[in-house]
Each structure stands twice: as C-alpha cells, then as structure tokens.
C-alpha positions, 0 to 999 in steps of 0.5 A, a space after each residue: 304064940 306058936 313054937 316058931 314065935 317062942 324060939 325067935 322072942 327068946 334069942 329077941 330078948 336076950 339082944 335086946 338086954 344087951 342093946 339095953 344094957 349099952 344104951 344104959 351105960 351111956 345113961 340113955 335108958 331105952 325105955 324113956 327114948 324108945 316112949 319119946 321116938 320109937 326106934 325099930 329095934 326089932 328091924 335091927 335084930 332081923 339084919 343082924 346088926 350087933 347090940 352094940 351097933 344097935 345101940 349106937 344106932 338108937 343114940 344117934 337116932 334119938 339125939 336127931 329126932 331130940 335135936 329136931 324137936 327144939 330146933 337145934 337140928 344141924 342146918 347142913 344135913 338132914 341126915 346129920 344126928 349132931 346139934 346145929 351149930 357143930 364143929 367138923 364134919 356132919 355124922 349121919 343118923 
C-alpha cells in the first residue's frame, strides 16, 4: 500500500466504524447485510455522505433488496424500500 492509500484507509476506517456503529444500534449489524446484499460503502464515503446518512442508506437498500427477495416488494415503485402492502406514501431506496 502506498503513502496515499494508507492516509485515505484510516479516515475510510474511522467513517466506516461510525457507519457500523449506527447501523448496530438499529440492530442491523453490517457485516451480515454487507454478506447478503453488498452496499457500496465505499461510494458513499468518496461523496461525502455522513455516517449516519450512510447508514440510513445501507438500512433502506437492505430492506428493499430483503423485501425483494420474499417477494414482498412494494408493488407501486420500484424504487420504494417499504414492504408491499404499506400504508401512506412510497419512500425511495
């Protein structure tokens, strides 16, 4: 790894612990989703998005991809995280 690499992984680390710790105190820990639907963390962190945004992000990409994947998916939107069969508005992925 060269100099460049090494200072931009330990800022990456440090976000991503925060990310991980926000996605832990919603009881979705990141390392089980992350096996079952990969979400790019990395991505995120390059535009600047929060932890916390990040983590919102990541909750709302798995749920759509878990919904998906039973065949619960919102039949309105394609773009909608909220199980099929939800009351109000659609929310986007």
């Amino acid at each position: 790894m060269d100099n460049g690499t090494e200072i931009m992984a330990a800022p990456y680390e440090t976000w991503l612990n925060e990310v991980r710790s926000a996605l832990q105190s919603i009881n979705m820990p990141l390392e089980d989703w992350q096996q079952a639907w990969s979400f790019d963390f990395l991505h995120e962190y390059q535009i600047g998005t929060s932890p916390s945004a990040a983590a919102e992000r990541a909750n709302r990409f798995w749920w759509h991809r878990q919904n998906k994947a039973r065949n619960q998916d919102c039949s309105r939107s394609d773009n909608c995280w909220l199980p099929r069969g939800h009351q109000g508005e659609c929310q986007p992925v």
